[in-house]
C-alpha atoms as an extended CHARMM CRD file, in Angstrom:
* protein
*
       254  EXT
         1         1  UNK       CA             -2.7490000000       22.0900000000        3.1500000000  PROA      1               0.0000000000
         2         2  UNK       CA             -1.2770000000       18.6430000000        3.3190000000  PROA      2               0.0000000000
         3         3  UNK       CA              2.0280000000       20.0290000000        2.0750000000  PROA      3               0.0000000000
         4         4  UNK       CA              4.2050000000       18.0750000000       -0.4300000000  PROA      4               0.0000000000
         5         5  UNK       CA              2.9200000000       14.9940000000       -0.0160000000  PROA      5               0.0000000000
         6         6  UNK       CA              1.4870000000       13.3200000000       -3.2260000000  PROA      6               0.0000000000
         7         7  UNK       CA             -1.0170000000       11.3410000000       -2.2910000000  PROA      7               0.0000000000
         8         8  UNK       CA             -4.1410000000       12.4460000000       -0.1820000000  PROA      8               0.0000000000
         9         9  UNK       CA             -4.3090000000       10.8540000000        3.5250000000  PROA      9               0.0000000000
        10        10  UNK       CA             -7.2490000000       10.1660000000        5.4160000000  PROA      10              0.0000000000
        11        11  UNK       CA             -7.2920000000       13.5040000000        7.0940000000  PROA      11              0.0000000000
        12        12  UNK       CA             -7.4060000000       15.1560000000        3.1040000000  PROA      12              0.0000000000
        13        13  UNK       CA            -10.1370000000       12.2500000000        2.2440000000  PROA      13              0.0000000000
        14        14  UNK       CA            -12.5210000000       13.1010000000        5.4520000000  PROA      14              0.0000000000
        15        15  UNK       CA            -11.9250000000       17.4120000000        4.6460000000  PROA      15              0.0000000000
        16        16  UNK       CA            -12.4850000000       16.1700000000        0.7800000000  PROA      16              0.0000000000
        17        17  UNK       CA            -15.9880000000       15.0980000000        1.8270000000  PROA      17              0.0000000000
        18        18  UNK       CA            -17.0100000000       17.3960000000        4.1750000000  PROA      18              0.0000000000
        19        19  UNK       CA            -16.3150000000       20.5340000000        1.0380000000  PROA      19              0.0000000000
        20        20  UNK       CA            -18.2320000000       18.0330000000       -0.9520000000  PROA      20              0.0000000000
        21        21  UNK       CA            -20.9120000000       18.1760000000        0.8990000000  PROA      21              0.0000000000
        22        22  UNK       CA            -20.8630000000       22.1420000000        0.6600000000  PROA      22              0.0000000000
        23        23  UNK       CA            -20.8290000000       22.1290000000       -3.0210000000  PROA      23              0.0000000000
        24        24  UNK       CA            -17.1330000000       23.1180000000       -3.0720000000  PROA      24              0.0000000000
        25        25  UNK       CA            -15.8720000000       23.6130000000       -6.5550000000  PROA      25              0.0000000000
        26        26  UNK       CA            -13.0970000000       20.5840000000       -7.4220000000  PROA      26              0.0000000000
        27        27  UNK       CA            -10.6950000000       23.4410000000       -8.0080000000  PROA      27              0.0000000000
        28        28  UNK       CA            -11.6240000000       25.1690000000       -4.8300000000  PROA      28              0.0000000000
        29        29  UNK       CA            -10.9400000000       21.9090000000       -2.6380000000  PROA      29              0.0000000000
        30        30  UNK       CA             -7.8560000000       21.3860000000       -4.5130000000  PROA      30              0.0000000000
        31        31  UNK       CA             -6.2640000000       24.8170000000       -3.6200000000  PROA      31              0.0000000000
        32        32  UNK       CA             -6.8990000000       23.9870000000        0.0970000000  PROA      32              0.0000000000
        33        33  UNK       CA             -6.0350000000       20.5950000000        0.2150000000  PROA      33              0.0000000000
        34        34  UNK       CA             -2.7590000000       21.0400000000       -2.0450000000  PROA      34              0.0000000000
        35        35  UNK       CA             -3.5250000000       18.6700000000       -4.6260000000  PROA      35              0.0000000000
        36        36  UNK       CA             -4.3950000000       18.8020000000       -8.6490000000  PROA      36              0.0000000000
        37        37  UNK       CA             -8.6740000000       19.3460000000       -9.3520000000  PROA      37              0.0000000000
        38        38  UNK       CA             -8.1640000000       15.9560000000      -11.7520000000  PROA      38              0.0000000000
        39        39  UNK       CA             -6.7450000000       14.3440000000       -8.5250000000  PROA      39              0.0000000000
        40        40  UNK       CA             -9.7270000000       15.3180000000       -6.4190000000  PROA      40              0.0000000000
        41        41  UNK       CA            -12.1870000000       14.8460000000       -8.9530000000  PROA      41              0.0000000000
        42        42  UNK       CA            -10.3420000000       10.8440000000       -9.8170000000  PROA      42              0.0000000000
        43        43  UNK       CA            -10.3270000000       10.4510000000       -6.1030000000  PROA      43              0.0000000000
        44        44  UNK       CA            -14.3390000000       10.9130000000       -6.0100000000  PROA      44              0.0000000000
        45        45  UNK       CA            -15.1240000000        9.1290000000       -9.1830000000  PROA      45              0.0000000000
        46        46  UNK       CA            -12.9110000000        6.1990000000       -8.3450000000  PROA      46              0.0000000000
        47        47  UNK       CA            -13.6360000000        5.2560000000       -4.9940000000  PROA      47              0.0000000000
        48        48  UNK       CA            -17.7030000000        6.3790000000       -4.8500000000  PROA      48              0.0000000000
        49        49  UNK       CA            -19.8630000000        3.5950000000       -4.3640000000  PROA      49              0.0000000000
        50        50  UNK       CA            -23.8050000000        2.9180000000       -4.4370000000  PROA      50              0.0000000000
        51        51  UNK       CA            -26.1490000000        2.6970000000       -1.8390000000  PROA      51              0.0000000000
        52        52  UNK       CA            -29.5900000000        1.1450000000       -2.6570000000  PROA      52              0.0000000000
        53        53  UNK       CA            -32.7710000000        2.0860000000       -1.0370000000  PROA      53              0.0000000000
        54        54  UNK       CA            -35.8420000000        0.5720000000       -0.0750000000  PROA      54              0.0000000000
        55        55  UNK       CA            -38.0410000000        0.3830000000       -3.1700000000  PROA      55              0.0000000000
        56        56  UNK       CA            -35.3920000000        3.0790000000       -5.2900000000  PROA      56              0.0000000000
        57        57  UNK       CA            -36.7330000000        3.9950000000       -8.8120000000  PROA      57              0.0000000000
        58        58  UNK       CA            -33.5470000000        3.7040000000      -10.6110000000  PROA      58              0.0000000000
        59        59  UNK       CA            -35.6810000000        1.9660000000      -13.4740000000  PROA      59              0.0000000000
        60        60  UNK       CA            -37.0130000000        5.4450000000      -14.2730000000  PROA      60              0.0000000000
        61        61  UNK       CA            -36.8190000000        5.5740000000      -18.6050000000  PROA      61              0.0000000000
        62        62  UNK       CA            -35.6930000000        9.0900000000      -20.5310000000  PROA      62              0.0000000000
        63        63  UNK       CA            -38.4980000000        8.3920000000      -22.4420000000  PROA      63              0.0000000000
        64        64  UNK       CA            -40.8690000000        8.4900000000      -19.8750000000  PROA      64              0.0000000000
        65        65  UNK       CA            -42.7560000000       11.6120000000      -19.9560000000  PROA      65              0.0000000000
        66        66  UNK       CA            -43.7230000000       11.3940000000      -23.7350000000  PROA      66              0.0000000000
        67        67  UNK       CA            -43.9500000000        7.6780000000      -23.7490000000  PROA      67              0.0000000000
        68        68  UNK       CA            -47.4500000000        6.9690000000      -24.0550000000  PROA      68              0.0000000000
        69        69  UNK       CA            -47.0230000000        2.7420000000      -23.5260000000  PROA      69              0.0000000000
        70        70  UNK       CA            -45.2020000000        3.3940000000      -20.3260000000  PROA      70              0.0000000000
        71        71  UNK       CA            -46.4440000000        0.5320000000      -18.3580000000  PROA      71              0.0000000000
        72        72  UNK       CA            -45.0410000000       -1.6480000000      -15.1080000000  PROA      72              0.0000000000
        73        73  UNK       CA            -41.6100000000       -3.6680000000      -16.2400000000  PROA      73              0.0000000000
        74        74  UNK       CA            -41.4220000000       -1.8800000000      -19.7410000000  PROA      74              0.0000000000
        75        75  UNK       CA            -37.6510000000       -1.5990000000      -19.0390000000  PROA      75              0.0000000000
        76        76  UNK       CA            -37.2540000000       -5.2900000000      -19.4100000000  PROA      76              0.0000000000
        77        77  UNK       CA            -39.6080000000       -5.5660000000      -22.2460000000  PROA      77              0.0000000000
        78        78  UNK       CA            -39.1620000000       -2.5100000000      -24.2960000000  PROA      78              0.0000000000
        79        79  UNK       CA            -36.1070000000       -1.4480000000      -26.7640000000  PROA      79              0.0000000000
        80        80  UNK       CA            -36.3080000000        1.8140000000      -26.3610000000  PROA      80              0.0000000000
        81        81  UNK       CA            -35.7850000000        1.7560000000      -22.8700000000  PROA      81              0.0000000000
        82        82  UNK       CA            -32.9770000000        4.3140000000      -21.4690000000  PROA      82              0.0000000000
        83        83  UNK       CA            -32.2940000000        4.4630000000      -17.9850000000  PROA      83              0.0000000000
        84        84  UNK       CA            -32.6970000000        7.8620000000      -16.9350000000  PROA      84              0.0000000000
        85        85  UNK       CA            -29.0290000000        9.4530000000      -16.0500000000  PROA      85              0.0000000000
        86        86  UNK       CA            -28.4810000000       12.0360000000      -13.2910000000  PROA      86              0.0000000000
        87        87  UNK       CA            -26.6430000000       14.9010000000      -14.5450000000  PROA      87              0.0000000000
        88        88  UNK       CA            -24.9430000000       15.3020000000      -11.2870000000  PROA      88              0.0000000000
        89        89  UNK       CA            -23.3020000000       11.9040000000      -11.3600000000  PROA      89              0.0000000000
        90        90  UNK       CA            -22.2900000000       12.3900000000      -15.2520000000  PROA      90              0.0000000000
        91        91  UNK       CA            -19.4580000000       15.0560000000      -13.8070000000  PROA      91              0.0000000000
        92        92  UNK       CA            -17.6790000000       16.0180000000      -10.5980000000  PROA      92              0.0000000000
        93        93  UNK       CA            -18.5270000000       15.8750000000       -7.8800000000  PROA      93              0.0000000000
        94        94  UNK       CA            -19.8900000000       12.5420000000       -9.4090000000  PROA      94              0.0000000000
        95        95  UNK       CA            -21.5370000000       11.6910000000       -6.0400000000  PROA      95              0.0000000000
        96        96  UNK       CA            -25.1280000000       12.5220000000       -4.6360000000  PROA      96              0.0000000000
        97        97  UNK       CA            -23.5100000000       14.2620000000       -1.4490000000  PROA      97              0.0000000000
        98        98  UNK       CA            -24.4290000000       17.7650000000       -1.7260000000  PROA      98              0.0000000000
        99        99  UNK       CA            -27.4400000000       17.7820000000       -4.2070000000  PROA      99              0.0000000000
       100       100  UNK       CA            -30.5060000000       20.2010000000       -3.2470000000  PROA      100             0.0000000000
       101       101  UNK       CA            -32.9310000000       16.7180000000       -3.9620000000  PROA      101             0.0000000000
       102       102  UNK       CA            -30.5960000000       14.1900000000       -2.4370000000  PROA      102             0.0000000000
       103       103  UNK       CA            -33.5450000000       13.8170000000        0.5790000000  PROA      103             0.0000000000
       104       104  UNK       CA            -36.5230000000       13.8390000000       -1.5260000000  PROA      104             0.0000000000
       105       105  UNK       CA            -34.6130000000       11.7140000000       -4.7910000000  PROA      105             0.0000000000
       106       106  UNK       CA            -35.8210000000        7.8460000000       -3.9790000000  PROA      106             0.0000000000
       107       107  UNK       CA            -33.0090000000        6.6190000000       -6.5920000000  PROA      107             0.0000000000
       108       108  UNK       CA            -30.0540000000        4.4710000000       -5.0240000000  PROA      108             0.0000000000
       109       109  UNK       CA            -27.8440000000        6.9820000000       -4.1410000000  PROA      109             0.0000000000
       110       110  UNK       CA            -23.6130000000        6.9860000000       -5.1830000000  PROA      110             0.0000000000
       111       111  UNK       CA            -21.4780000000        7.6620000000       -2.2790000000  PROA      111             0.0000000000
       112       112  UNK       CA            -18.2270000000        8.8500000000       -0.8700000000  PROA      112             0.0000000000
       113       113  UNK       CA            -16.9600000000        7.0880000000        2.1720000000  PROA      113             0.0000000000
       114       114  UNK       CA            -13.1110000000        8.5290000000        3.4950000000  PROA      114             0.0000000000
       115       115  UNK       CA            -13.0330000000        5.0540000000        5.1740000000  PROA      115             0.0000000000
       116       116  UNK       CA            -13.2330000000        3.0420000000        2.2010000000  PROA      116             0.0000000000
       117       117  UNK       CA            -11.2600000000        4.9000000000        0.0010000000  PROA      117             0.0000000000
       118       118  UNK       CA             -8.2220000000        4.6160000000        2.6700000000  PROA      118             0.0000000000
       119       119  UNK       CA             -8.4790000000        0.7930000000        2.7240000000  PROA      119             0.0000000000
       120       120  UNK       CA             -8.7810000000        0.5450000000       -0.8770000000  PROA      120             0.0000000000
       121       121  UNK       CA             -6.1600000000        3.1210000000       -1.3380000000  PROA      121             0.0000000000
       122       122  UNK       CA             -3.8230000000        1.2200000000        1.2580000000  PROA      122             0.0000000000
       123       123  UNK       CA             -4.9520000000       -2.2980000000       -0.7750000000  PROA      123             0.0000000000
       124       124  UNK       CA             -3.9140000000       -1.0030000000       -4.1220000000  PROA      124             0.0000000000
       125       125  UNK       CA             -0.5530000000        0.6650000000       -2.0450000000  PROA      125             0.0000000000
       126       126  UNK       CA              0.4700000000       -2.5760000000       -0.5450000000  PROA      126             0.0000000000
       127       127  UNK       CA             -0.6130000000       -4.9750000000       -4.0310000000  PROA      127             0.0000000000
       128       128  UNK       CA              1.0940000000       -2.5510000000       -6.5210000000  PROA      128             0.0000000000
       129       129  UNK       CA              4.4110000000       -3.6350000000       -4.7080000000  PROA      129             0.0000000000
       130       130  UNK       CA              3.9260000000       -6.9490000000       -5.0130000000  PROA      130             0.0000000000
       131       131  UNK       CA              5.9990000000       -9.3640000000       -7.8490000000  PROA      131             0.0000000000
       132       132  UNK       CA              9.5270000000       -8.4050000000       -9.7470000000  PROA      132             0.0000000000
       133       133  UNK       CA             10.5460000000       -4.7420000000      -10.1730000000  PROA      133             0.0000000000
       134       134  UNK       CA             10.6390000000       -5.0810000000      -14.1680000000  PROA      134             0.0000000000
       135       135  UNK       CA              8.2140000000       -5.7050000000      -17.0630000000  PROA      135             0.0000000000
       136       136  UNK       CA              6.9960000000       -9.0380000000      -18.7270000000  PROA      136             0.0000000000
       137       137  UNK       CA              9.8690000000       -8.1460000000      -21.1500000000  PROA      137             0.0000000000
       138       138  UNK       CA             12.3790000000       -7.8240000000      -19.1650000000  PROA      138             0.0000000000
       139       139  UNK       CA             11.6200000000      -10.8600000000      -17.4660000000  PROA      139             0.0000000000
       140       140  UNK       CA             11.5280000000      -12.5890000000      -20.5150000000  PROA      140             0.0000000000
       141       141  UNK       CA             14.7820000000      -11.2440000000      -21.5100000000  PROA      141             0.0000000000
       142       142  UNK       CA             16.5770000000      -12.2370000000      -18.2330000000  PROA      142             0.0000000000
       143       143  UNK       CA             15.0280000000      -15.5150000000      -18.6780000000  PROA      143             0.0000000000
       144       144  UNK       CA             16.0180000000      -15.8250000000      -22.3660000000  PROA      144             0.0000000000
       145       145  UNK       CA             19.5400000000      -15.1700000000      -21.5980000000  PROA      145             0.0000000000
       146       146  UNK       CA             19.9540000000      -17.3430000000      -18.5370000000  PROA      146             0.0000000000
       147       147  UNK       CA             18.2450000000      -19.9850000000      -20.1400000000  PROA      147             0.0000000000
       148       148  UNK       CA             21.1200000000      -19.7980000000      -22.7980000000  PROA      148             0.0000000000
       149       149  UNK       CA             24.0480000000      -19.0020000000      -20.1440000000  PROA      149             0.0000000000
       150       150  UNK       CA             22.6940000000      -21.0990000000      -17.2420000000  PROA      150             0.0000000000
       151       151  UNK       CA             21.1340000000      -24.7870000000      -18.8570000000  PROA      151             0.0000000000
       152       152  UNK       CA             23.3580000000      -24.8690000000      -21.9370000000  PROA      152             0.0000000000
       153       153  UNK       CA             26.7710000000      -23.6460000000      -21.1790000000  PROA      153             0.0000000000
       154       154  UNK       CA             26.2680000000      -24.3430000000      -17.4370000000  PROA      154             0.0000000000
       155       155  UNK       CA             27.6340000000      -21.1640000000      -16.1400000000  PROA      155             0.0000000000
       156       156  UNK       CA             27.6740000000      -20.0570000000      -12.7430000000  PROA      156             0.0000000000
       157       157  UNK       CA             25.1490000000      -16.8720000000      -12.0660000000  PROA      157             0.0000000000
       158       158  UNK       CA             27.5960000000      -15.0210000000      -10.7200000000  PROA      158             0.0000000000
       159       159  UNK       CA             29.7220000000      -15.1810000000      -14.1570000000  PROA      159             0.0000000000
       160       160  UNK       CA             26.4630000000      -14.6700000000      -16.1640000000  PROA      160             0.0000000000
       161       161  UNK       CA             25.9610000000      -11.5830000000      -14.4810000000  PROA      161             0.0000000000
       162       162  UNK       CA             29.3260000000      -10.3080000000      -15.4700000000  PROA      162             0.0000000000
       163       163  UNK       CA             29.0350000000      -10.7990000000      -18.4780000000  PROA      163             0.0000000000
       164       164  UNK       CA             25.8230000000       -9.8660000000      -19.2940000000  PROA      164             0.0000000000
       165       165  UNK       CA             23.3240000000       -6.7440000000      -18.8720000000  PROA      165             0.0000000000
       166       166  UNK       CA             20.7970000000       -7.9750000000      -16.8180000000  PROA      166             0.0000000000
       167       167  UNK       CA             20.0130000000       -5.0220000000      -14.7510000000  PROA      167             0.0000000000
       168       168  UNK       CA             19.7030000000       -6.8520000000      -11.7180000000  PROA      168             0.0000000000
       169       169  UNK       CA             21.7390000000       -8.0400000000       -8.6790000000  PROA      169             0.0000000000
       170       170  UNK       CA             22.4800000000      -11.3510000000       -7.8110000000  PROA      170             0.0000000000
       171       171  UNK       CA             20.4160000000      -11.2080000000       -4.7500000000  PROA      171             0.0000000000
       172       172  UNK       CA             17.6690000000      -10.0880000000       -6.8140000000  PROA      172             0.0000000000
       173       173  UNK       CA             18.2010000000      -12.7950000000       -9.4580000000  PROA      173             0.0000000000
       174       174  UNK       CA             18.3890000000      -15.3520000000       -6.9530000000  PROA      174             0.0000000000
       175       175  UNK       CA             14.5550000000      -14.0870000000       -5.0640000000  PROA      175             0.0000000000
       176       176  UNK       CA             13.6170000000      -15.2360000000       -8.4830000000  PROA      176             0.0000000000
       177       177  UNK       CA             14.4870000000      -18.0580000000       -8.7910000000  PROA      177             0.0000000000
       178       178  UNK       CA             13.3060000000      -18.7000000000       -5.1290000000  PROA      178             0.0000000000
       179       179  UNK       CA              9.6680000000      -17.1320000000       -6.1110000000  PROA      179             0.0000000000
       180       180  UNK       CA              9.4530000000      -19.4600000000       -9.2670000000  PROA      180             0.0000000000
       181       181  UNK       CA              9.2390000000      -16.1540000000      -11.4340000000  PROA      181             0.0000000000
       182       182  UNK       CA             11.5310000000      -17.4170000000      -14.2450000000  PROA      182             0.0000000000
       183       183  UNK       CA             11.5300000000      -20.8270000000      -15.6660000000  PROA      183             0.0000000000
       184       184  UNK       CA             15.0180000000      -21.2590000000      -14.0910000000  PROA      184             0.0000000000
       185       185  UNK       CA             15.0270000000      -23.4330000000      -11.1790000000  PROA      185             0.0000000000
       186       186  UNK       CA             17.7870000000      -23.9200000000       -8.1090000000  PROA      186             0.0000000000
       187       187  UNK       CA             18.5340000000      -27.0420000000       -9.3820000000  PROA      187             0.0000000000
       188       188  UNK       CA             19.5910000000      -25.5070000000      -12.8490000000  PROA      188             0.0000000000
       189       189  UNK       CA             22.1610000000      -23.3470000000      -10.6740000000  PROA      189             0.0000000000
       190       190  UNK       CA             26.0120000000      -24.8470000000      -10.4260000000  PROA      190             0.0000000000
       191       191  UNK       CA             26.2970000000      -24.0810000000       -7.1530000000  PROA      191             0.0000000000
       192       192  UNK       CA             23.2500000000      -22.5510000000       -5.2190000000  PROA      192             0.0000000000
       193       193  UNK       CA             21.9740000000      -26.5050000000       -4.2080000000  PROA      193             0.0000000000
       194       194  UNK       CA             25.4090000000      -26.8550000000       -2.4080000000  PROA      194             0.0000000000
       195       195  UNK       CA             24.5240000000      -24.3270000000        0.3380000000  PROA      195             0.0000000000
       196       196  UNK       CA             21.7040000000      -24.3680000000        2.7430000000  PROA      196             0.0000000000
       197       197  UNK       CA             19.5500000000      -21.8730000000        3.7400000000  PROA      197             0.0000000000
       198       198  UNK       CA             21.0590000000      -19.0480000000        6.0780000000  PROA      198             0.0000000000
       199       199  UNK       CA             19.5300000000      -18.9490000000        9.5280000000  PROA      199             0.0000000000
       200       200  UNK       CA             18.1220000000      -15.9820000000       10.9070000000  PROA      200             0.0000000000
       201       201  UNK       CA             19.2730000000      -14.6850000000       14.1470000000  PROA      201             0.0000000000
       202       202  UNK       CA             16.1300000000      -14.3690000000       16.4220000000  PROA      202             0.0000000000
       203       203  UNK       CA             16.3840000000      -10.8860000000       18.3570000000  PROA      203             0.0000000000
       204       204  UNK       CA             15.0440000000      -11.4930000000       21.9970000000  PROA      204             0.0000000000
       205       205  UNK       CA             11.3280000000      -10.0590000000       22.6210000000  PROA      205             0.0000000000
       206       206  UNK       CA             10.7500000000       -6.9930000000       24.7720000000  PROA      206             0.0000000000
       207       207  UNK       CA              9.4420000000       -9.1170000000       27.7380000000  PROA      207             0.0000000000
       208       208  UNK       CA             12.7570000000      -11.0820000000       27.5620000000  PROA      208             0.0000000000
       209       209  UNK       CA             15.3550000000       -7.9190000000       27.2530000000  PROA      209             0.0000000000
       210       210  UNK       CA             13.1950000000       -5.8380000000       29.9400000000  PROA      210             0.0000000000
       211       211  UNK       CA             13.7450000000       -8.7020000000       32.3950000000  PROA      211             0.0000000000
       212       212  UNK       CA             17.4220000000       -8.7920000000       31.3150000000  PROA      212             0.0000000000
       213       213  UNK       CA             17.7740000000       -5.1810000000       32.4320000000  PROA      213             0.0000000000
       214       214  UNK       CA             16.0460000000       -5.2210000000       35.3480000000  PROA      214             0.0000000000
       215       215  UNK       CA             18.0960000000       -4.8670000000       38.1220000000  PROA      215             0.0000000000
       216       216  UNK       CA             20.7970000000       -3.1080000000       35.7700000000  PROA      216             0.0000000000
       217       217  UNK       CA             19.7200000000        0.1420000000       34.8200000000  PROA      217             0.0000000000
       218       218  UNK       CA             22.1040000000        3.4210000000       36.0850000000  PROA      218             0.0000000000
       219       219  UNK       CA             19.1940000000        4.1720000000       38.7820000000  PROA      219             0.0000000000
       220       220  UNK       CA             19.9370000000        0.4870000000       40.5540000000  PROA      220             0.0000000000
       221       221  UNK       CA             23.6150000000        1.5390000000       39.5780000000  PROA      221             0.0000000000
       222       222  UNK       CA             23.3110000000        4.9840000000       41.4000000000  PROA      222             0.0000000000
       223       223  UNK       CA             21.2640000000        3.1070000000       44.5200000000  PROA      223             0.0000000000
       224       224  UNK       CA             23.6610000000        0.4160000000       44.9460000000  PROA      224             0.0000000000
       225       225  UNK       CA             26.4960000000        2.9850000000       45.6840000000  PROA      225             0.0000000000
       226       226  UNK       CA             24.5460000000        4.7870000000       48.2060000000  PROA      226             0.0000000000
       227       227  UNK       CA             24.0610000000        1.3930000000       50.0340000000  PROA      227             0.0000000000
       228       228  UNK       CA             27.8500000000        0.6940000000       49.0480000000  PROA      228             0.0000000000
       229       229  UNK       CA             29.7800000000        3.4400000000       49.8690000000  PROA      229             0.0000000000
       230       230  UNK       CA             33.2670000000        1.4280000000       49.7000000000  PROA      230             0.0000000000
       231       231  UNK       CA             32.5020000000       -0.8930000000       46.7460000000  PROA      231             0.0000000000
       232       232  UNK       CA             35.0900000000       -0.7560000000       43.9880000000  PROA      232             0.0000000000
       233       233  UNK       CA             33.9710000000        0.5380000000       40.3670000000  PROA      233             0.0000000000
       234       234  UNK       CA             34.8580000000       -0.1140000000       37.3620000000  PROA      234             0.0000000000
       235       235  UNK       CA             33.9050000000        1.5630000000       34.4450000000  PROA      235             0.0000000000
       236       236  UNK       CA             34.1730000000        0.5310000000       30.7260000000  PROA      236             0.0000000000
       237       237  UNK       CA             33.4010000000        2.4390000000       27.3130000000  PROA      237             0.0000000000
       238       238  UNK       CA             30.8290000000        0.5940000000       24.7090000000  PROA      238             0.0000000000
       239       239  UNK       CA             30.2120000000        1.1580000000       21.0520000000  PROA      239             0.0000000000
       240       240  UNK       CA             26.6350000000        1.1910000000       20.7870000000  PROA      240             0.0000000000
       241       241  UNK       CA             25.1210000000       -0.1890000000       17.4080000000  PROA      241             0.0000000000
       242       242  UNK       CA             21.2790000000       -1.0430000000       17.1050000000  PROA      242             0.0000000000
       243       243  UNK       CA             19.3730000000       -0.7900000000       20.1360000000  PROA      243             0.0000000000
       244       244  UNK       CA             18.6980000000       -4.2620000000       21.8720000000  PROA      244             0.0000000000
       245       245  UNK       CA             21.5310000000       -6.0600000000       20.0220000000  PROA      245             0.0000000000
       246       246  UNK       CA             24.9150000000       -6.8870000000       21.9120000000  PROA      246             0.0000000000
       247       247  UNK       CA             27.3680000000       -4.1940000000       22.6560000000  PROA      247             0.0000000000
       248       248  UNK       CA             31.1180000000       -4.0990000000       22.1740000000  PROA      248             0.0000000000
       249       249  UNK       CA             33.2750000000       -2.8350000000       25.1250000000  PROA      249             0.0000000000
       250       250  UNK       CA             36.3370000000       -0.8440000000       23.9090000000  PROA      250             0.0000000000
       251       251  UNK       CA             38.2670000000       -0.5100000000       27.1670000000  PROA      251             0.0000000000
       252       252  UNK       CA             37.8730000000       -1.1880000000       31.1770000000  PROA      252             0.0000000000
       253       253  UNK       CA             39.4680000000        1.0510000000       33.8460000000  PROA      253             0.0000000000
       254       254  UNK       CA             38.5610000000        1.2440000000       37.7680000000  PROA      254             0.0000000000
């Protein structure tokens, strides 16, 4: 079991095929994999896909053993043509994986690939986070009120946010503007032209602080007293904050 975790990983998606291919039960591969049967059963409808063959028969008609003008390209001539459904793919598992005829069946076959589904998962993961945190109303809203606060009275956004209920920060409100997601642009703020854009620090690479240190580490510490034997010490305390970043030294004593 996958434990608490929500969402299925690509561990769950490769065991979800391999008990598909069994003819597990959707509730069955649920109870060992931790997760809902509609979740399992979504996961294979969603993300199955279709493989053609060479010269499939998908054009197959319902009608076609008691039609008795069943001819060569009657399903793009006739109107009572009905492609002929597979009863397995009309519920779960919803993929051909498993069937007793899926060697002998010449139809393009639908699919389950744990590959896939991770990417597209991952996709839909990294896209659904993507744009403003709030709804098209809410955006309107914010945009209604600063275009009241902001172009006509000529507020300041820090003053419009205290006296309104945005539900946003000012850092927030000002990625907006920056993105071009409201209508409001820098140039409509008092006072955000007037500063420039911060600069980021640029944290030296790996290459660049593993040269630094080399040379400095307590084992060249510990070898240079053993060739030094009279050399004076001193030691100092640090505060240590993020790893790779400057230190500060409290006190020195030798």
């Amino acid at each position: 079991m996958t434990g608490t975790n929500k969402h299925l990983t690509y561990d769950d998606r490769l065991q979800l095929l391999s008990f598909v291919s069994k003819n597990y039960s959707m509730r069955k591969i649920g109870t060992i994999l931790g997760k809902s049967p509609s979740s399992i059963s979504r996961e294979l409808k969603i993300n199955r896909y279709r493989k053609r063959v060479f010269n499939d028969n998908d054009t197959l008609c319902t009608h076609a053993r008691t039609c008795s003008s069943i001819k060569r390209g009657c399903s793009q001539t006739c109107k009572l043509y009905r492609l002929e459904p597979c009863p397995r793919l009309l519920k779960a598992p919803w993929i051909c994986l498993g069937c007793s005829h899926y060697t002998a069946c010449h139809k393009s076959k639908l699919l389950y690939d744990p590959k896939k589904a991770q990417l597209r998962y991952e996709d839909i993961l990294h896209t659904s986070r993507l744009g403003p945190s709030v709804s098209q109303d809410g955006l309107n809203f914010i945009n209604a009120t600063l275009e009241t606060y902001l172009k006509q009275n000529h507020q300041p956004l820090p003053h419009i946010l205290h006296h309104t209920q945005l539900g946003i920060s000012l850092s927030t409100l000002y990625r907006y503007v920056d993105n071009h997601t409201l209508s409001i642009k820098a140039i409509d703020c008092v006072r955000k032209v007037r500063y420039k854009p911060r600069k980021k620090e640029k944290l030296p690479s790996k290459a660049t602080i593993k040269a630094i240190r080399k040379g400095r580490t307590y084992p060249d510490f510990l070898a240079y007293c053993k060739e030094n034997p009279h050399a004076a010490i001193a030691e100092c305390d640090s505060v240590i904050g993020t790893i790779g970043t400057p230190v500060l030294f409290t006190n020195c004593r030798m």
